[in-house]
N, CA, C and O atoms as a GROMACS GRO file, in nm:
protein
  300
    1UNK      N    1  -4.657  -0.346  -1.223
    1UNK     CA    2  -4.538  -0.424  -1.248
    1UNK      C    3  -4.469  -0.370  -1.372
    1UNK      O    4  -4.540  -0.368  -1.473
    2UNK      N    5  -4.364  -0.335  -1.383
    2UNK     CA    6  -4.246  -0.281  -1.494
    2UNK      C    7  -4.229  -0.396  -1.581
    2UNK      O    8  -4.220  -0.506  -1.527
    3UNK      N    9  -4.224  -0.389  -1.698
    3UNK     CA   10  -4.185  -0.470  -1.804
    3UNK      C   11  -3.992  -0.474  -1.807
    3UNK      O   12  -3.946  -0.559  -1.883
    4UNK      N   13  -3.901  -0.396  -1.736
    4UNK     CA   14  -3.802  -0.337  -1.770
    4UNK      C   15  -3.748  -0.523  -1.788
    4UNK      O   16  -3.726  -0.568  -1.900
    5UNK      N   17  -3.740  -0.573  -1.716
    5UNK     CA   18  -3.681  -0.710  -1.679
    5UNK      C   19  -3.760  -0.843  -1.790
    5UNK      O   20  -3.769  -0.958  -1.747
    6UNK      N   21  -3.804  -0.813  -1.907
    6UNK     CA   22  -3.881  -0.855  -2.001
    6UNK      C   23  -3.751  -0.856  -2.081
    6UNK      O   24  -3.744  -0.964  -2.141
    7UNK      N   25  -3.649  -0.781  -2.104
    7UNK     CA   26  -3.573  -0.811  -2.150
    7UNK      C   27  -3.409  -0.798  -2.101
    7UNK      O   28  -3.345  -0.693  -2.099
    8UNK      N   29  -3.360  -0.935  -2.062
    8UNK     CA   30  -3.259  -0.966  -1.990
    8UNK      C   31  -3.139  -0.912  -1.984
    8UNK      O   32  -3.055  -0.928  -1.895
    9UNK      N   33  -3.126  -0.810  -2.130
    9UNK     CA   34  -2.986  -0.785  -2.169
    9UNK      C   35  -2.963  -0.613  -2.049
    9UNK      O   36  -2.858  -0.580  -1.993
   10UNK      N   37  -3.090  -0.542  -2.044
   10UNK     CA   38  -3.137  -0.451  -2.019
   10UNK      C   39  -3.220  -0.425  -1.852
   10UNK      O   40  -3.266  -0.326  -1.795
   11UNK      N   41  -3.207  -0.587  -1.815
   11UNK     CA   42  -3.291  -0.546  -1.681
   11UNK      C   43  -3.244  -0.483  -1.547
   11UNK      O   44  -3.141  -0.523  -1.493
   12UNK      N   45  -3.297  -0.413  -1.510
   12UNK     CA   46  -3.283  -0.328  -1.390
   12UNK      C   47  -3.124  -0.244  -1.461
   12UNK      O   48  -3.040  -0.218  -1.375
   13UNK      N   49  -3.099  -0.218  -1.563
   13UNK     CA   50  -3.039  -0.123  -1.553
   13UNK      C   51  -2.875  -0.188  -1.586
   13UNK      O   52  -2.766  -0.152  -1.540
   14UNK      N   53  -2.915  -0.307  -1.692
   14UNK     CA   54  -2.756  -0.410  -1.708
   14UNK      C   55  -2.725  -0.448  -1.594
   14UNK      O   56  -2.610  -0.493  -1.589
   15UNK      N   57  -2.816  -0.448  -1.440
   15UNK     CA   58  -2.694  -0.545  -1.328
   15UNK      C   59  -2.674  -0.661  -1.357
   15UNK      O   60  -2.584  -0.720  -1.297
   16UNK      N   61  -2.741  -0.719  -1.445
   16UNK     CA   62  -2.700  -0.888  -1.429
   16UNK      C   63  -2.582  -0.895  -1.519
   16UNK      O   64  -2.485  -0.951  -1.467
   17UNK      N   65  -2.561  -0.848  -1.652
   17UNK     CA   66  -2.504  -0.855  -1.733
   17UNK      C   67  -2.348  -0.777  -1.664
   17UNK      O   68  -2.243  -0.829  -1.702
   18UNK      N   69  -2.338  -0.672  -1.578
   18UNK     CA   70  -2.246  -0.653  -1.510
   18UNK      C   71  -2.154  -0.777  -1.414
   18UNK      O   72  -2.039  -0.810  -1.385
   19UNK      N   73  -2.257  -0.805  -1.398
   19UNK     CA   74  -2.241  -0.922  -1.264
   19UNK      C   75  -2.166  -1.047  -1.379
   19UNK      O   76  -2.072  -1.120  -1.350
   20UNK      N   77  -2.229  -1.044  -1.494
   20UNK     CA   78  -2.162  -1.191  -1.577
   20UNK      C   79  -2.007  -1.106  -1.605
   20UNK      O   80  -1.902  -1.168  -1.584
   21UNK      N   81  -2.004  -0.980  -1.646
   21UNK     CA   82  -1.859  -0.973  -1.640
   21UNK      C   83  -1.797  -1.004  -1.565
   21UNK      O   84  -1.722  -1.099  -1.586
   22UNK      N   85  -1.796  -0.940  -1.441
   22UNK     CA   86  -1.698  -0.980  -1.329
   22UNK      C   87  -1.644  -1.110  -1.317
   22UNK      O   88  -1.525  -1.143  -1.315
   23UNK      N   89  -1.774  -1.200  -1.307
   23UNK     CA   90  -1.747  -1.279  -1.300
   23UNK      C   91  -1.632  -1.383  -1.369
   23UNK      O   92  -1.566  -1.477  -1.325
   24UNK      N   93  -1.648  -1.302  -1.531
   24UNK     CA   94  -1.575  -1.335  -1.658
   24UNK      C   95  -1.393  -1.290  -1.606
   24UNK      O   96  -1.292  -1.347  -1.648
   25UNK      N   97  -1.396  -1.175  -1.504
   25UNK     CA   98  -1.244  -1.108  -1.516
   25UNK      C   99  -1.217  -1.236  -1.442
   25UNK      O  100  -1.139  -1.323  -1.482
   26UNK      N  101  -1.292  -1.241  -1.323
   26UNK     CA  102  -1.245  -1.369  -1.195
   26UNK      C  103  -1.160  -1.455  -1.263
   26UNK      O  104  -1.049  -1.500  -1.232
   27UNK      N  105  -1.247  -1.475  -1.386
   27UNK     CA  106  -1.187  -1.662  -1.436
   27UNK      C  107  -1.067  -1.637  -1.499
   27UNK      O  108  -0.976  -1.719  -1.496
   28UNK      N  109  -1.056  -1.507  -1.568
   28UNK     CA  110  -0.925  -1.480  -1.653
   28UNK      C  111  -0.766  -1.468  -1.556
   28UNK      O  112  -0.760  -1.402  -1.452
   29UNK      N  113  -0.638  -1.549  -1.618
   29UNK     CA  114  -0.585  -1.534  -1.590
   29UNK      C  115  -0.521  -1.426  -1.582
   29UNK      O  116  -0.527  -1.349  -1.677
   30UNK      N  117  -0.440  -1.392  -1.462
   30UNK     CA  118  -0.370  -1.295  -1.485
   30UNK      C  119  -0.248  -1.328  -1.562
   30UNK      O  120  -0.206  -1.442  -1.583
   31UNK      N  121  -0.178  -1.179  -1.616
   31UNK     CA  122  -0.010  -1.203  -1.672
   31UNK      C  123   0.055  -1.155  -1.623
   31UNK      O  124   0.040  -1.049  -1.563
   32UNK      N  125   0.168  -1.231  -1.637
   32UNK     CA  126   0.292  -1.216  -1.589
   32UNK      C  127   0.355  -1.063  -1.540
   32UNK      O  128   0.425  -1.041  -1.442
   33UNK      N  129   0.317  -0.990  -1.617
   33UNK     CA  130   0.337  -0.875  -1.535
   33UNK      C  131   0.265  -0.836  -1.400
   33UNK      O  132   0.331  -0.819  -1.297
   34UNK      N  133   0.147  -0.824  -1.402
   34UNK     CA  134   0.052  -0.855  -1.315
   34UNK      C  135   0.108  -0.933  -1.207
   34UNK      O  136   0.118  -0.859  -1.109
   35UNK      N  137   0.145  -1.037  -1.184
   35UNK     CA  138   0.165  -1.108  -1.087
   35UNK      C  139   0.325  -1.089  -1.037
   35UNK      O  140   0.351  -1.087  -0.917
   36UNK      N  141   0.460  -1.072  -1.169
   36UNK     CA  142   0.549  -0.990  -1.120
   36UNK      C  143   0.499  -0.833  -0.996
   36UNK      O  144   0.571  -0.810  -0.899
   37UNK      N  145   0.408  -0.770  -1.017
   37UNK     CA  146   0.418  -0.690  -0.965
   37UNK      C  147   0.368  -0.648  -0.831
   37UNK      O  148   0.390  -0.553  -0.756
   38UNK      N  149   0.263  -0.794  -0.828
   38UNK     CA  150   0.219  -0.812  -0.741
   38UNK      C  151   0.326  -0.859  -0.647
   38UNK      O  152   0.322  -0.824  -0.530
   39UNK      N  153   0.400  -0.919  -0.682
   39UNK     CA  154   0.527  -1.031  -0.593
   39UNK      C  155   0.586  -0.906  -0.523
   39UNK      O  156   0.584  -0.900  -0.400
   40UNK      N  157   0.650  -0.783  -0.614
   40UNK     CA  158   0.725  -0.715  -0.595
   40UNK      C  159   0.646  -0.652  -0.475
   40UNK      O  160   0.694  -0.642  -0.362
   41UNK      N  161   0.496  -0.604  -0.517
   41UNK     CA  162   0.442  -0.450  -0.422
   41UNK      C  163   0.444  -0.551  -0.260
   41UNK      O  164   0.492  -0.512  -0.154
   42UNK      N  165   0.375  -0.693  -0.287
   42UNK     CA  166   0.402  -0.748  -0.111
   42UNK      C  167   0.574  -0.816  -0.071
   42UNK      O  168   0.592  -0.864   0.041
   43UNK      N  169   0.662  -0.812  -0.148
   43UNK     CA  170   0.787  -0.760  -0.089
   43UNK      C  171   0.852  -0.629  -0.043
   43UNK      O  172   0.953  -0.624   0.026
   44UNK      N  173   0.775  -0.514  -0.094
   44UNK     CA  174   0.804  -0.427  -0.059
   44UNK      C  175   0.749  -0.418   0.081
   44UNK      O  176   0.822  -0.400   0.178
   45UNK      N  177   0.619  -0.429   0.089
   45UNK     CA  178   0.588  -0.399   0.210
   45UNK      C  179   0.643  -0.470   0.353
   45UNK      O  180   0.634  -0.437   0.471
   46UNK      N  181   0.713  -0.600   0.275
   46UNK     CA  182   0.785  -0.685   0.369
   46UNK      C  183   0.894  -0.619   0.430
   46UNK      O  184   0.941  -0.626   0.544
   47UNK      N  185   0.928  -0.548   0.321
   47UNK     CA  186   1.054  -0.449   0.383
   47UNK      C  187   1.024  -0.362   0.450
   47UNK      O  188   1.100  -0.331   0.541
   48UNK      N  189   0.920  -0.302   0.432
   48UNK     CA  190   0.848  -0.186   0.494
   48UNK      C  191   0.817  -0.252   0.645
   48UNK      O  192   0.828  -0.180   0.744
   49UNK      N  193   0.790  -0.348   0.654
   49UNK     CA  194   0.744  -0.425   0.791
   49UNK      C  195   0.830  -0.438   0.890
   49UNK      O  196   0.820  -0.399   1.006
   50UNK      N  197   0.937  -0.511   0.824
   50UNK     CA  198   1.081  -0.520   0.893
   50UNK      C  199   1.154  -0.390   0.934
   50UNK      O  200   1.198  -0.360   1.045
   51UNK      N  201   1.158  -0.310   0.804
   51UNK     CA  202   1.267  -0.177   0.875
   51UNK      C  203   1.145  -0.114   0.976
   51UNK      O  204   1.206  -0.109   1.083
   52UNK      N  205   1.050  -0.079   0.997
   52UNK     CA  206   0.962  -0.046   1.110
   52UNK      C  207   1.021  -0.086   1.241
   52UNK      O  208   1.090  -0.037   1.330
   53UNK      N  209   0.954  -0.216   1.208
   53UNK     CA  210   0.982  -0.297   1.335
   53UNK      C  211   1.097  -0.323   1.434
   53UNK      O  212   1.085  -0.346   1.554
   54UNK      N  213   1.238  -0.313   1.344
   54UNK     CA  214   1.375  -0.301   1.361
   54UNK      C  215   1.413  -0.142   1.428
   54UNK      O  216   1.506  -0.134   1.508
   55UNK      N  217   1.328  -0.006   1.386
   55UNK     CA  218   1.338   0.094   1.390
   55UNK      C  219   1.292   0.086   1.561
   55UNK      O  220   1.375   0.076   1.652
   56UNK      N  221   1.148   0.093   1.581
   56UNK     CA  222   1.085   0.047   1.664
   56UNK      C  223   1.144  -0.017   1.852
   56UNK      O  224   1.127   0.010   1.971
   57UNK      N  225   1.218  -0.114   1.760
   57UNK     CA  226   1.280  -0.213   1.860
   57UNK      C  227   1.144  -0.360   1.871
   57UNK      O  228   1.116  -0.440   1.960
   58UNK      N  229   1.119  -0.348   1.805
   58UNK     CA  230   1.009  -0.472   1.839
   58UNK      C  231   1.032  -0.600   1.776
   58UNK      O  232   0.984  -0.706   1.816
   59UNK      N  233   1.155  -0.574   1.612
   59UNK     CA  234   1.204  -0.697   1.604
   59UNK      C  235   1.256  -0.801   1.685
   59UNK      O  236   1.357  -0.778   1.751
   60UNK      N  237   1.191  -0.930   1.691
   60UNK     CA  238   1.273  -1.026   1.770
   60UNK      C  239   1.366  -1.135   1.662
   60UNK      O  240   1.296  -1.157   1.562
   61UNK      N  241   1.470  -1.192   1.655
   61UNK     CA  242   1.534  -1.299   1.593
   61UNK      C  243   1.543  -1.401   1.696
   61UNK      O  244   1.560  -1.391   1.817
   62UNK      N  245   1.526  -1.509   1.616
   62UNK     CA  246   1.598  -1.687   1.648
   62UNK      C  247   1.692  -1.713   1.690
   62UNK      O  248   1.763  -1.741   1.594
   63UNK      N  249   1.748  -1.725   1.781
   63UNK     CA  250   1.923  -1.719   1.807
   63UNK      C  251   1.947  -1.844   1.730
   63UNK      O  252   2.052  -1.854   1.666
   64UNK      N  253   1.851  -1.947   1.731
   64UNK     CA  254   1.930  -2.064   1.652
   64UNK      C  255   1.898  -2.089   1.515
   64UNK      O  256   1.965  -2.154   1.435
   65UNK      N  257   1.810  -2.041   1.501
   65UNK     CA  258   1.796  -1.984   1.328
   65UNK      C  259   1.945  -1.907   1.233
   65UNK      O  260   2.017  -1.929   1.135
   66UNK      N  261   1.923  -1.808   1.340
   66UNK     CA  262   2.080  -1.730   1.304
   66UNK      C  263   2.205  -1.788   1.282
   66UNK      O  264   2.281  -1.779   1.185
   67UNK      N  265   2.218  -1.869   1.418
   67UNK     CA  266   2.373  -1.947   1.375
   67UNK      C  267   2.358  -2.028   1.290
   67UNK      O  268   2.447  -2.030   1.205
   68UNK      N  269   2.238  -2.132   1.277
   68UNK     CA  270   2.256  -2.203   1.157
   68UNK      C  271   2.293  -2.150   0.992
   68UNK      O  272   2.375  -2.193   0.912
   69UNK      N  273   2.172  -2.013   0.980
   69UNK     CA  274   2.200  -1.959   0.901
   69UNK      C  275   2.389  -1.886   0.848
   69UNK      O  276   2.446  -1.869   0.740
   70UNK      N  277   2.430  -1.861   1.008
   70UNK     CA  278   2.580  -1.805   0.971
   70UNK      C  279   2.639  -1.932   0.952
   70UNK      O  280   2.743  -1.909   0.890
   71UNK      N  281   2.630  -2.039   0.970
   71UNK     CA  282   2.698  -2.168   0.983
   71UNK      C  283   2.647  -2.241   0.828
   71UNK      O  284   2.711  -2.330   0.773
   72UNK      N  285   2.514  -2.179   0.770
   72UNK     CA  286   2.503  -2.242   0.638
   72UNK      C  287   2.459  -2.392   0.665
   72UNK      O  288   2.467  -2.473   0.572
   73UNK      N  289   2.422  -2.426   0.766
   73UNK     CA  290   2.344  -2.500   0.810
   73UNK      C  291   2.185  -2.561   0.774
   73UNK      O  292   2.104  -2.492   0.835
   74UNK      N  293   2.136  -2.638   0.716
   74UNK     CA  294   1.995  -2.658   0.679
   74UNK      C  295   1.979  -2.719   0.863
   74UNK      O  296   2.050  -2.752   0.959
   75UNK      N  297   1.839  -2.702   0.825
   75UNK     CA  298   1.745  -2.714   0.972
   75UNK      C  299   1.730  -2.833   0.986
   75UNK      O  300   1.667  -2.877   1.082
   0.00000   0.00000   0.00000
């Protein structure tokens, strides 16, 4: 039996003490940039989704979504 795990800071090689970081990033908030950019990179891909799909021909639209929308209409 290995003594290595006799002392906690050091056992098996710091996994536990790895494992308490992570855990530590989890809880930390992110900032504002961070989450700006996040907003931005899954709008981009929104765009990326749409012009595909439009390219494609596989976009479908609402016909009555639309006129409301041209009409300025709430639903």
């Amino acid at each position: 039996m290995s003594d290595c795990c006799s002392d906690k800071k050091n056992c098996c090689g710091g996994q536990k003490e790895s494992l308490d970081i992570d855990a530590e990033l989890k809880k930390r908030p992110r900032s504002p940039t961070l989450l700006n950019l996040s907003w931005l990179r899954d709008r981009l891909n929104k765009v990326k989704d749409l012009k595909d799909k439009i390219a494609n021909g596989q976009y479908e639209t609402d016909p009555e979504k639309a006129a409301k929308a041209i009409l300025n209409k709430d639903e």
